[in-house]
N, C-alpha and C positions, 0 to 999 in steps of 0.2 A: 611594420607590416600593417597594411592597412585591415581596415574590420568592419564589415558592412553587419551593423546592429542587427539582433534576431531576438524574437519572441523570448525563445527558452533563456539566452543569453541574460537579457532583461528580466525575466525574473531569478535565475540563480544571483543574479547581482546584488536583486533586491532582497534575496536570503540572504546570504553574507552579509549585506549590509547589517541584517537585526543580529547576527553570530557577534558579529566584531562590535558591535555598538552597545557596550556593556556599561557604559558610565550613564550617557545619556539618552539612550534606546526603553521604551518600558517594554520591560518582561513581564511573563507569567512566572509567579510562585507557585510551591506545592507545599502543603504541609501532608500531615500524616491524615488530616480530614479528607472527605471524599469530594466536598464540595470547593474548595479554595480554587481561586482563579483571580489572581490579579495584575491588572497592565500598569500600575500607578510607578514601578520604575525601579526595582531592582535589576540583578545581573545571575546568569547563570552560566558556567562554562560548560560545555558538552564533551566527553571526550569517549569518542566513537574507538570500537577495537580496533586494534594493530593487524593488519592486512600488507601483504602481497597485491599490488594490483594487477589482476590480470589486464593486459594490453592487446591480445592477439587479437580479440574483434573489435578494436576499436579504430576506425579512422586514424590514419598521422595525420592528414590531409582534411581540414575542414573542406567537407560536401556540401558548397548553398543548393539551396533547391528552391524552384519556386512555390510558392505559397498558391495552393488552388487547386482546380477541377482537376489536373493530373492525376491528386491521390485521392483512390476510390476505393480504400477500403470498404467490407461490406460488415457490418457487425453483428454481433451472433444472435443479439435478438434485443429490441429494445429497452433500455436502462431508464428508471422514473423522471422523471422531468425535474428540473431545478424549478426551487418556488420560486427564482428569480434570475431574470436573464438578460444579457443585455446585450443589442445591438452595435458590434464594434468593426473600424476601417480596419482589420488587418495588414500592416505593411507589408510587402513581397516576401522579404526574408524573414525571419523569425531571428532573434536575438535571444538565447536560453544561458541560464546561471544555474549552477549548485551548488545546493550550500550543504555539505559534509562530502567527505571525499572514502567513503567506507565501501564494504565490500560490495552493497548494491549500486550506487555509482556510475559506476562503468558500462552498468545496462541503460541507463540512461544518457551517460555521454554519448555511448553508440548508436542510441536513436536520435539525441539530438543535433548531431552531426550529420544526419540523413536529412532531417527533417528541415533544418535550418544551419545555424550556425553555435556554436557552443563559445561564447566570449570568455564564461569568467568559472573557476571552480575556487571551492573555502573553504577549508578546513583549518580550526585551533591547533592542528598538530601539521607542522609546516611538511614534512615529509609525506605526509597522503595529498597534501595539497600538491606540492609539486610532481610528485610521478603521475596524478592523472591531468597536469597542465602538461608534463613532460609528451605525456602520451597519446592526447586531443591537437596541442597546440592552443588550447588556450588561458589566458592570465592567470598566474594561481594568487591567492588573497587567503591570509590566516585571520582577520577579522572582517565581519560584515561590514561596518562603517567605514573602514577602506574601500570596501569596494562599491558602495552604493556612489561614495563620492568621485571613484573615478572612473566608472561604468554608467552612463546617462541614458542607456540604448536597450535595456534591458525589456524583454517582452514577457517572460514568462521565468519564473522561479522553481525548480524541482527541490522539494525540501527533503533529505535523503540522512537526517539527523537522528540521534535518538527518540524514540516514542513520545519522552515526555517532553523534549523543545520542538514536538508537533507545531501544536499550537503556537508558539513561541515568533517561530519562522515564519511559520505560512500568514500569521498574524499582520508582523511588520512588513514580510512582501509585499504586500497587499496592501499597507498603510504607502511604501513606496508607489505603487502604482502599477503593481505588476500581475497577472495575472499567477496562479500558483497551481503545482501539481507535485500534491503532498502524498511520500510513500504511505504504506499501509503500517499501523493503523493511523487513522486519520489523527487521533490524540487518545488521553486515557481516560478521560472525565466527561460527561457530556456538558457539563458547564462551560469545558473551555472549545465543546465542538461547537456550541450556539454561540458564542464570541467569535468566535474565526467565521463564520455564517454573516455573524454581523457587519465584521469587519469587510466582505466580501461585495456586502450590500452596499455599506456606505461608501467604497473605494469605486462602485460598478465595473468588477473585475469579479473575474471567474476563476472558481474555486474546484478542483476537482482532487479524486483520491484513486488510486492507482486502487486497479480490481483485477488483477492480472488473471485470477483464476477461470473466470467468467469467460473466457478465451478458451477452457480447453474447450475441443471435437464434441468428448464423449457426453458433459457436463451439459452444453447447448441443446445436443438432442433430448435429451432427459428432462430440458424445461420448455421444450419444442412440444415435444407426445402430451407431456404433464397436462399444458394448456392447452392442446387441441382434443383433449379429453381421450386418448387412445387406451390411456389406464386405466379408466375408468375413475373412478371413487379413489380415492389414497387413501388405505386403513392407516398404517403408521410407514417411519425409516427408521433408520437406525446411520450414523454420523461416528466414524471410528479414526480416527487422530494418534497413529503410531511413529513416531519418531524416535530418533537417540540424536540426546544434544550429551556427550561426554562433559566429565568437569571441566576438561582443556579451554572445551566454547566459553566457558562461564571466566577465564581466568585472566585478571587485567583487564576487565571488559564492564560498559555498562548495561553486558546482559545480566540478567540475574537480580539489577538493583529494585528495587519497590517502584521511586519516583522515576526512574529514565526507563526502565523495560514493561513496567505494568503487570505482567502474569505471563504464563505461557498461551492464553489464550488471545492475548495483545499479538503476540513476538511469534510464537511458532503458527497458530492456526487461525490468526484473523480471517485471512483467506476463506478459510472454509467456515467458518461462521459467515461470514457473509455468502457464500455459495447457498447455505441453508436458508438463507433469509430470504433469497431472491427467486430460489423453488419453490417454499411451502409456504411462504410469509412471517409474520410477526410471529412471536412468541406469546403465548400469555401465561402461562403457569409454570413457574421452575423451583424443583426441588433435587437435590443429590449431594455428592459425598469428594474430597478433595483435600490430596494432603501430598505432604513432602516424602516422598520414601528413598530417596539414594542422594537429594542433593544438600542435605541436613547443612549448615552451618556454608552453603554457596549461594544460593540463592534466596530471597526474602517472598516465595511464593511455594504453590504446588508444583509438582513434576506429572501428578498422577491425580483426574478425577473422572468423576461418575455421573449425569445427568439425566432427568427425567424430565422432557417438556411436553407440556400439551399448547398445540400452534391456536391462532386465534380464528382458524379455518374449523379447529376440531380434531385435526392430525395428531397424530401423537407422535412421538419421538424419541429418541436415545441421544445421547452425545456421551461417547468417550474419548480422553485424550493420554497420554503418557508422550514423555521425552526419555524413557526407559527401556525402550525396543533396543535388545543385544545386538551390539556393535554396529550396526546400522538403521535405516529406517525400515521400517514394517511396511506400509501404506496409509493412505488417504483415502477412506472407499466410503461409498453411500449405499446403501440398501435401502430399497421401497418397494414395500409389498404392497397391492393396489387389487381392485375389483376384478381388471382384466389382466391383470400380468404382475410379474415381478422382475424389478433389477440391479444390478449391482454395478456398481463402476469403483473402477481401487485404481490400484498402483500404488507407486511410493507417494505419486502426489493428485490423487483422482484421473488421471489419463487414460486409463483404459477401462474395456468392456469386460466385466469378469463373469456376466452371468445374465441370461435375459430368455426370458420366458413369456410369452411366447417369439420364435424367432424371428429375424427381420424388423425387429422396433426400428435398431441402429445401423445406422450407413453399412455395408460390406465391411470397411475397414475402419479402423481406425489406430493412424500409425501412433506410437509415444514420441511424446514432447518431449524435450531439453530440458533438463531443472537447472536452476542455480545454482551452479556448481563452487562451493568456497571452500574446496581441496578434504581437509578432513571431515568436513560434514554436507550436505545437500540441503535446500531450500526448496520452493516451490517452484511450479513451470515457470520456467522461464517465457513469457506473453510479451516483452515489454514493445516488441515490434508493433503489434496489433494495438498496446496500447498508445504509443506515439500516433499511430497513422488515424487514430481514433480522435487522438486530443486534437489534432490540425485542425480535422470538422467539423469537431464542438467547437471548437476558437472562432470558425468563421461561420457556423449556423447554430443557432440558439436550438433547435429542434433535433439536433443529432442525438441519438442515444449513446448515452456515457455517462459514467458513476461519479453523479455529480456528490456536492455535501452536503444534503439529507440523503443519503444511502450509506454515507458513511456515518453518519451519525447513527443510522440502526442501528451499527455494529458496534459501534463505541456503545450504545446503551443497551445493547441487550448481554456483551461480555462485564457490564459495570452490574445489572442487575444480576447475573451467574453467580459474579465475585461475593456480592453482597447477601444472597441469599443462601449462598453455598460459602460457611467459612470453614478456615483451616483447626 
């Protein structure tokens, strides 16, 4: 079958390549210190839970599309600038690879299969490899370095592996030559998020991190009003983080591990840590309370904490989070009482208007989004559309707004200093 190279294809290839390439590839290590980050050349194997891959919205049929003015996404409001940018000939198609084949995966081969072409997927456990190659049509590969070597076309790498071979991945992608789009969170440590930064510089390739949240409706207007000053003053919010991940999620998995999942603040609500960061701004004083209450002897972090921030605006703040909400999720909601009003947005995963005062801040409607649905438990909006049609623009204009990596690095270092200041 012939294969006309594509962006994404070329970088999942260049992921896989650094998966498989465990002899001679240099890794990042973790110890038990907060600071450790090394490329000098050990090996780490990743092994993603065991999934079902849903297939129903995925392409059988790779979709080329071309590359260009066609897609006009409009995005919801502008995202900070990358310190560093660089102007590149995009070829027509896009050439995209992923490297881990788990349960988010599939939202990405679905988009990259719109978007371009999907060449190569990799996963260490050859059965997730194969049913989402089964189910795209494209090459499955159980080690990176297979597949860097027989994938040359590769444009863009989606890195879709555990937390802690973040960094690991998007590193060597980008040492291949591939430009990268690394699931959330971007890494655990900020030592290895200014490496991969680095990496990104010195390869002059573009480094981005999936912000899918930043997409919903409701979330947009709320940092629409914020800055057009309709609120007024913001006295404080309050940030409430209710889910239920049962013990089943944590079992045969590397959720729950210290070095591969990070915290719940990593794995269940990066998202909305960064939603707060990009309303109210930086953080500057954090104090509160965080401990294990049901998942004792499963997990090597909390399930349930309590926070107090004051923003470097002057805002003040709450954050609560639990993965303890009975038998399913609770919601995702923000509260902000402000000079001229006050309002609330919740759901299970911030999508809806639950309260606003005075009326008409927000649109008439606003319908609920899709969440990630992975059968017995739910994840965040599902975005990934908005995000693919997003990435194409930043691929081919340096000025587009999209969550480049310094915005993901706030979030890696404002849930490192939570960690750090708030122990168990």
């Amino acid at each position: 079958m012939n294969r006309t190279p594509s962006n994404f294809a070329k970088a999942l290839f260049l992921s896989l390549c650094e998966l498989s390439e465990q002899s001679n590839s240099p890794t990042i290590q973790h110890s038990n210190k907060e600071g450790d980050f090394d490329l000098s050349g050990s090996t780490s194997n990743f092994q993603p839970p065991t999934s079902n891959i849903p297939t129903s919205n995925i392409p059988t049929k790779r979709t080329l599309r071309s590359f260009g003015p066609n897609i006009q996404p409009k995005p919801a409001h502008p995202f900070s600038p990358a310190s560093a940018v660089y102007l590149t000939q995009m070829p027509t198609t896009l050439h995209f690879a992923i490297i881990g084949c788990g349960r988010i995966a599939p939202r990405h081969a679905e988009q990259a299969a719109v978007a371009g072409e999907l060449v190569a997927v990799c996963d260490i456990i050859p059965e997730r490899a194969d049913a989402l190659a089964a189910a795209t049509g494209a090459k499955a590969y159980y080690d990176a370095a297979t597949m860097f070597r027989e994938e040359k076309n590769i444009d863009l790498v989606a890195v879709c592996t555990p937390n802690g071979l973040h960094a690991e991945h998007s590193a060597m992608a980008l040492r291949e030559g591939a430009h990268v789009l690394c699931e959330k969170p971007m890494c655990l440590y900020t030592t290895e998020a200014r490496q991969m930064m680095y990496e990104a510089d010195k390869a002059c390739k573009k480094l981005f991190v999936v912000k899918s949240t930043r997409y919903n409706p409701s979330l947009i207007a709320l940092k629409n009003m914020i800055e057009e000053n309709k609120l007024g003053q913001v006295y404080n919010f309050q940030l409430n983080c209710f889910w239920n991940r049962p013990l089943a999620y944590y079992t045969n998995s590397w959720k729950g591990d210290a070095k591969l999942d990070g915290g719940t603040l990593f794995t269940q609500f990066s998202h909305y840590i960064d939603a707060m960061l990009w309303i109210f701004g930086d953080v500057k004083n954090i104090s509160g309370y965080r401990k294990n209450m049901s998942h004792q002897g499963v997990i090597d972090f909390e399930d349930t904490g309590v926070a107090a921030l004051e923003m470097e605006s002057g805002v003040l703040g709450g954050l609560n989070w639990s993965v303890n909400s009975f038998q399913k999720n609770m919601e995702v909601s923000i509260t902000v009482i402000a000079e001229k009003g006050t309002v609330r947005i919740a759901g299970e995963y911030m999508n809806r208007v639950d309260y606003s005062l005075p009326g008409g801040l927000f649109p008439e409607s606003h319908k609920d989004g899709k969440a990630n649905d992975y059968g017995f438990y739910k994840g965040s909006m599902s975005n990934h559309d908005h995000v693919y049609k997003n990435l194409m623009l930043a691929l081919e204009d340096d000025d587009h707004p999209f969550t480049r990596a310094s915005e993901g690095f706030k979030t890696v270092n404002t849930i490192e200093r939570i960690y750090q200041l708030i122990t168990l």
